[in-house]
N, C-alpha and C positions, 0 to 999 in steps of 0.2 A: 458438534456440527462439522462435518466434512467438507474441509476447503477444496473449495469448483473454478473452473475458470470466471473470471470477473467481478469475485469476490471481492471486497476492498479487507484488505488487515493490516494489522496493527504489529510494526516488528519491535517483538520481546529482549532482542538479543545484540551485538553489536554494533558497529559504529552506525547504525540506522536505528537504532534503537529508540522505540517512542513514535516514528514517525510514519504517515499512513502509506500502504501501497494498493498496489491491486494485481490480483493473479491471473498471469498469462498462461501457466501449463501445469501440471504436474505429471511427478514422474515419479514414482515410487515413496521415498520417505521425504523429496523435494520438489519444492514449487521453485516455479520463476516468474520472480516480482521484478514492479517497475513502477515510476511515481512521477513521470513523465520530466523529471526535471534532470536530477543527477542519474537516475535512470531509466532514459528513453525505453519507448517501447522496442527499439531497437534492437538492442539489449540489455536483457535483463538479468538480474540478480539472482543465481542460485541458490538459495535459504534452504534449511531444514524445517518441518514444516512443526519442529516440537518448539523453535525460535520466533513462530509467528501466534498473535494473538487473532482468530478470526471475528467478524463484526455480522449483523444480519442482513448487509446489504450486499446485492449481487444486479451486475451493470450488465447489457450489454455489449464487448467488449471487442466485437467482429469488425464495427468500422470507429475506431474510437483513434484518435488522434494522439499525440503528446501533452497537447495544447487543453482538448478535452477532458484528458485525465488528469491534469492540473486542477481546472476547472473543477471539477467534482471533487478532487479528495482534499483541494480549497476548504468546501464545507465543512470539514472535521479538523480541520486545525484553527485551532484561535491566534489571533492577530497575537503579536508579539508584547503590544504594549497591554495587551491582556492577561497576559500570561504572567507578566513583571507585577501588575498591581494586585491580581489575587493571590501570590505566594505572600505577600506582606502582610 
């Protein structure tokens, strides 16, 4: 599947690695991600897009907040104390 603007994905590759974002732009063999927290819509993260894992959800991402994209990619992360008791 070819990652589109509002995509939400999953990065494969460095210090973000594991954690969800969602796609603002691409531009050749790179997107720009952003997860409203450590990366504001503001701006956002340069990735290669062979560093991203894509998902089958796509947002609209035209009036979408910081706050909102928290919000949403909220649902794909498990609470913490979740995470500690099913690795055991």
């Amino acid at each position: 599947m070819e990652p589109v603007r509002g995509m939400i994905v999953r990065s494969a590759a460095g210090r973000d690695k594991g954690k969800f974002l969602m796609i603002l732009a691409r531009e050749g063999d790179f997107v720009y991600i952003a997860d409203g927290k450590e990366r504001p819509i503001a701006s956002p993260k340069k990735k290669r897009i062979k560093h991203i894992k894509v998902t089958n959800t796509v947002i609209d991402a035209d009036s979408l907040t910081d706050k909102g994209l928290r919000r949403i990619i909220s649902d794909y992360t498990l609470p913490r104390s979740k995470e500690n008791t099913e690795s055991e």
